[in-house]
N, C-alpha and C positions, 0 to 999 in steps of 0.2 A: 306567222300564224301560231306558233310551237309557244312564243312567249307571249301571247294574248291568252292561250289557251294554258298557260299552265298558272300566268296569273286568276283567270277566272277560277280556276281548278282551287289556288288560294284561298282565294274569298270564298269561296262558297264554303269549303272546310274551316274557317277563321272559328266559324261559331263553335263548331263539334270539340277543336282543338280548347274552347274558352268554359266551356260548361266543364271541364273540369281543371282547370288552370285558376278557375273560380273561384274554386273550395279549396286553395293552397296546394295544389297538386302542383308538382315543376315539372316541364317538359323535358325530354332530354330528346335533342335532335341527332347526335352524331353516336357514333360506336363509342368512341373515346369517352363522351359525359357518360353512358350507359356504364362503362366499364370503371371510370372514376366513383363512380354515385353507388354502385352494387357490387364491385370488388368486396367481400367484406366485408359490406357497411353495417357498425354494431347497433345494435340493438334491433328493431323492428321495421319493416320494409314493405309495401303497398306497392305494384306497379300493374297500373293497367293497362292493355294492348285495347287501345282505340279505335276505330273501324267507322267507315260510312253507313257502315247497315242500317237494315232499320231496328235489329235487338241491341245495337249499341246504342242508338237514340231512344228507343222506348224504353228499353230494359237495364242495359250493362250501367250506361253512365247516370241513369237516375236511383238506382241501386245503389252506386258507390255514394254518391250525395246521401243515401243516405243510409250508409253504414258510417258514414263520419259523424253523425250526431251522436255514434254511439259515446259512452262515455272511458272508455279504453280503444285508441287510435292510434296506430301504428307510428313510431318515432318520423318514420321519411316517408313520402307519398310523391312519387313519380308516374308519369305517365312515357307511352312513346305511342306515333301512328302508324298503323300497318297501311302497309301500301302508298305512305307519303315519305316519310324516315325510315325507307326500308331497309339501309345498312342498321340503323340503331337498333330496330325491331328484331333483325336478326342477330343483333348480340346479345340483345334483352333475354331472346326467347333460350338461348345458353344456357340461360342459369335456370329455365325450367323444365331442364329432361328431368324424369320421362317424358313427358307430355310433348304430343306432337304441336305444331305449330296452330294455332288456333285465332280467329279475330275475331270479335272481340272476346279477352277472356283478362283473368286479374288473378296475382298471383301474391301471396303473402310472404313474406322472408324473414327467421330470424339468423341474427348475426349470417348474411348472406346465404345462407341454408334454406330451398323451398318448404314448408311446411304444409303452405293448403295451394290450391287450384283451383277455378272455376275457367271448367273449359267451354267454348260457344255453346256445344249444345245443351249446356247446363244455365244458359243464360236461354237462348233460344225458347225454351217453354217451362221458363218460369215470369213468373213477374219480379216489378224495381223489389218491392217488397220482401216478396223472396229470395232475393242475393242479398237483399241488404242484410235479412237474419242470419244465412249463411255466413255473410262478409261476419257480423257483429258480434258471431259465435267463434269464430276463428281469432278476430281481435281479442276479446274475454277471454278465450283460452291461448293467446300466444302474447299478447301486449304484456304483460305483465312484470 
């Protein structure tokens, strides 16, 4: 039962995992890639905490899609999934204290230093649109 049901668990998440694996986002599944990939990594750093919700499907990850057309885009773009890769998520989430742990949320880095946030409920009642200027304002002023 446990392995029917955690492969369905797979598949059904395949897609949410792909919409942004899509747009060049690399996933990072274990603590180890998290800690390889974001140790400080130079220059500029994108990672988004991905979530089955539903402001991660209407809002977070169509937001990031399209804060990446902006024309200044963070050197590395990773993701990791809350509550699938939950050791990863919680090394992820390390390197964004202050901030409590939040799903979905997306965090900017230069030279592994946090410099912006968007936490859930900052996604929660906004629109894709709206984090995406957020996201594209933070690029502009950190990409550089």
């Amino acid at each position: 039962m446990s392995m029917s049901f955690d492969r369905y668990m797979r598949d059904m998440i395949q897609p949410m995992r792909d919409e942004l694996t899509s747009l060049g986002i690399k996933e990072l599944r274990t603590p180890d890639e998290v800690e390889t990939h974001l140790l400080d990594a130079p220059g500029t750093t994108l990672v988004v905490i991905n979530s089955v919700c539903g402001c991660a499907a209407g809002q977070c990850r169509p937001g990031v899609a399209l804060a990446l057309q902006n024309d200044l885009v963070p050197d590395n773009l990773f993701t990791v999934f809350a509550g699938q890769d939950k050791e990863a998520t919680a090394k992820a989430r390390e390197y964004f204290a202050p901030y409590p742990p939040s799903s979905p949320s997306i965090a900017v880095l230069k030279d592994g230093e946090l410099v912006h946030f968007i936490e859930r409920h900052q996604i929660e009642d906004r629109s894709a649109q709206e984090i995406a200027e957020d996201l594209a304002e933070a690029f502009d002023r950190v990409c550089r």
